[in-house]
C-alpha positions as CSV (number, residue, x, y, z in Angstrom):
1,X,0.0,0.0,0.0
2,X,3.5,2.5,0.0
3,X,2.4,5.6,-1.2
4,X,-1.6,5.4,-1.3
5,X,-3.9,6.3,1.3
6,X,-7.1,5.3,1.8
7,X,-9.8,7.2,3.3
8,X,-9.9,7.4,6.9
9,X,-12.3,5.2,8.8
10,X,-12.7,3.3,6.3
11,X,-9.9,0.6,6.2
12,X,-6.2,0.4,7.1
13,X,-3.6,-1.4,7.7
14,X,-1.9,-2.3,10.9
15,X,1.7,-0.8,9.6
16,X,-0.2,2.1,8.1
17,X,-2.4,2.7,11.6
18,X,1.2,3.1,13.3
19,X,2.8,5.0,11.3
20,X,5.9,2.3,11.0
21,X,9.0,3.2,10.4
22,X,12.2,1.2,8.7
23,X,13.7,-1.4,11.0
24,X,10.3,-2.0,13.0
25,X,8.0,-4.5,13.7
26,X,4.3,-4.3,14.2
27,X,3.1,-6.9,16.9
28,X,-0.5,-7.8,17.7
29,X,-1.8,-9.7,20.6
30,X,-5.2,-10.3,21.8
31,X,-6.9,-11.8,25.1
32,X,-10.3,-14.0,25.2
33,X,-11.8,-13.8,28.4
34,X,-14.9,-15.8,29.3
35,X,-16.8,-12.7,29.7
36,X,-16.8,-9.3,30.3
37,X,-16.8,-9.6,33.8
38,X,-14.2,-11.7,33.5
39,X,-12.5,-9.4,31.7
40,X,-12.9,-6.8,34.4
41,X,-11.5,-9.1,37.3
42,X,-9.0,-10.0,35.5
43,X,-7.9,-6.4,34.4
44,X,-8.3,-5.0,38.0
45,X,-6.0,-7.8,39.4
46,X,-3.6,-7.1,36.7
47,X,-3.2,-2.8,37.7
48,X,-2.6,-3.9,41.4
49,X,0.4,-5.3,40.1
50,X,3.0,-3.7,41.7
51,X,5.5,-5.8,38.5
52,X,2.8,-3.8,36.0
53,X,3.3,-0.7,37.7
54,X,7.2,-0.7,37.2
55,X,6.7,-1.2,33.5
56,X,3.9,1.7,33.0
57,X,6.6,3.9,33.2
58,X,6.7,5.9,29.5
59,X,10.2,6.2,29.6
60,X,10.5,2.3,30.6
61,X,8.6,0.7,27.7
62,X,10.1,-0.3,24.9
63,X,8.2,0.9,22.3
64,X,5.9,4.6,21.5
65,X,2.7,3.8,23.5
66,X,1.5,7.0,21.5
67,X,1.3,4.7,18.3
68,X,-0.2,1.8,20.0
69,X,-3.8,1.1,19.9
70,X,-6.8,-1.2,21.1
71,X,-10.5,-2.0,20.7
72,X,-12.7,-4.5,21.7
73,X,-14.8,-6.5,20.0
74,X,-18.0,-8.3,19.9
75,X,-18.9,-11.8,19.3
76,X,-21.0,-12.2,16.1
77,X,-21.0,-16.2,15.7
78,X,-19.6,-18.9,18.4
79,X,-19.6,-22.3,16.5
């Protein structure tokens, strides 16, 4: 897709979405939890963390968290 853009919203590309730049990697990673509740629990547990906490640190992390991004998703068929 090098040099054409397509409209925004509309659809993208993970390398385009972060702007990457020669010599990087995009990585993506996801989570199923049982439920949102689950999720919730799980998430809560996680920021107590005093080993999370260390690594929140912006100038600890070893990557832009400016260019990362999330979203969550709904479940449209479960076969």
């Amino acid at each position: 897709m090098r040099g054409r853009r397509r409209q925004a919203g509309k659809h993208t590309s993970f390398p385009q979405s972060v702007k990457l730049k020669s010599g990087e990697t995009v990585v993506f990673a996801y989570i199923v939890y049982k439920s949102r509740a689950h999720r919730d629990r799980v998430t809560a547990k996680v920021m107590k963390d005093k080993r999370v906490a260390k690594m929140m640190d912006p100038k600890a992390m070893p990557f832009d968290g400016k260019r990362m991004f999330w979203g969550g998703f709904k479940v449209l068929v479960d076969a």
